[in-house]
Every structure is written in structure tokens, then in C-alpha cells.
MARMI-299307 format. One line per field, with one value per residue (C-alpha): x, y, z. Coordinates in steps of 0.02 Angstrom, whole numbers, plus 50000, padded with zeros to 5 digits. Example, Ala and Ser with C-alpha at 12.3 -4.5 7.8 and 13.67 -1.06 7.14 Angstrom:
! MARMI-299307
c1 <- (50615:50684)
c2 <- (49775:49947)
c3 <- (50390:50357)
END
This chain:
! MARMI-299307
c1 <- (48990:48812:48764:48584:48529:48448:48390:48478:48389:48267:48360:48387:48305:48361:48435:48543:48590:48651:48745:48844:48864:48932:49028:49103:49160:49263:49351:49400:49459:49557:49623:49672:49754:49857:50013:50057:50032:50144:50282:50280:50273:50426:50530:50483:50525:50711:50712:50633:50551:50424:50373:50310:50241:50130:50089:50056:49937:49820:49792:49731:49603:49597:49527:49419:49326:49302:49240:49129:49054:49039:48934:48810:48795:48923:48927:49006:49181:49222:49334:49410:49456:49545:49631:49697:49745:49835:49934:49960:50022:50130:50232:50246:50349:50445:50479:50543:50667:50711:50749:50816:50964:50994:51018:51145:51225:51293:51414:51347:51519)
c2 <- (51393:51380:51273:51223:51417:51560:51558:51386:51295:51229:51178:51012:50882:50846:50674:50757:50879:50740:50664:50834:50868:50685:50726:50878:50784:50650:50810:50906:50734:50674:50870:50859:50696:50721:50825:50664:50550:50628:50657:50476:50416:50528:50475:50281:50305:50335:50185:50080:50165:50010:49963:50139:50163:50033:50088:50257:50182:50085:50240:50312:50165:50158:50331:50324:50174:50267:50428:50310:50231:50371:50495:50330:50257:50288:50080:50065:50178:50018:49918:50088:50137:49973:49978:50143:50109:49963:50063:50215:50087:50006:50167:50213:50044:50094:50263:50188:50082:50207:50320:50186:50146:50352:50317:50179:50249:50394:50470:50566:50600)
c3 <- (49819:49863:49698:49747:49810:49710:49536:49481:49621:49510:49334:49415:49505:49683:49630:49486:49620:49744:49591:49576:49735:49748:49607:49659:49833:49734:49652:49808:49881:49726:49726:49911:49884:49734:49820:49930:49777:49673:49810:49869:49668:49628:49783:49752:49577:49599:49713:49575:49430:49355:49503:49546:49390:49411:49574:49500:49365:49480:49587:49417:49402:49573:49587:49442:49501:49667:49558:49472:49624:49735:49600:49575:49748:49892:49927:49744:49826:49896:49742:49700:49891:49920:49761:49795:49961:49921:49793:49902:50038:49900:49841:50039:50055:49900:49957:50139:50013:49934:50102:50201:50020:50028:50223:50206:50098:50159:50291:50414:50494)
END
């Protein structure tokens, strides 16, 4: 929606309406993102359950530092991006385990 048109355009300033505009971006993205989070967490987690737990918790702090820094200056995403990608990259690996053991395992003929 159109948050900065019509009759609210002036019950903020413009800087508290880049900071929820900001805010609202981090939202949609974590919203977008969260389907292929969850699938790769629940597939690495049969593989090895701990592991992707802890994969699964620092994409929560992951994501909140990148919230954090994004709504209060876009240079501060930076801890929170590579800490999330270096999860999200770490529960991919876990999820190829866990595909490749399913693999091996069976008989395709």
C-alpha cells in the first residue's frame, strides 16, 4: 500500500518514514525467504537433527541482526547477511547429506 500518500503523509517525518519503509522491506524479504528455510531445515534435520538446529538458530540471529541493521543504516545488513548466508549454505550441505544417504540407500530396480 501507498503508506506515505493522502492524509497520513504528514504524521511522520521523512526519516521515520524511510525507517518504516526500511522496515517493512526486511519483512517482505524475511517473509519471502522463510518457505526455503524451513524446507531445507526440516530435510537437514532428519539427516542430523543438532546440527540443523543450530543452523536454524543462527538464521534467527542472523536475520535479526540484518532487521536491525537494515531499519538503522543499510551498511549495518552486513554481519547479519553473512551470518545468514553462512547458515543457509550450512543446512544446504546438510540437506545434500541427507539426500545423497536416502539415495544410497535405496533400490531403484
Amino acid at each position: 500500500p501507498d503508506m506515505g500518500n493522502g492524509r497520513y503523509s504528514d504524521k511522520l517525518s521523512y526519516a521515520d518514514w524511510l525507517r518504516f519503509n526500511s522496515a517493512q522491506r526486511v519483512h517482505i524479504n524475511f517473509v519471502e525467504s522463510i518457505a526455503s528455510y524451513l524446507i531445507l531445515l526440516l530435510v537437514a534435520g532428519l539427516y542430523n537433527p543438532l546440527l540443523a538446529a543450530a543452523f536454524g538458530a543462527a538464521i534467527v540471529v542472523g536475520r535479526t541482526v540484518y532487521g536491525i541493521g537494515y531499519v538503522y543504516s543499510p551498511s549495518l545488513r552486513v554481519p547479519g547477511a553473512i551470518i545468514n548466508a553462512v547458515s543457509l549454505l550450512g543446512l544446504l550441505t546438510l540437506s545434500g547429506f541427507a539426500a545423497w544417504s536416502v539415495i544410497k540407500r535405496r533400490q531403484w530396480f
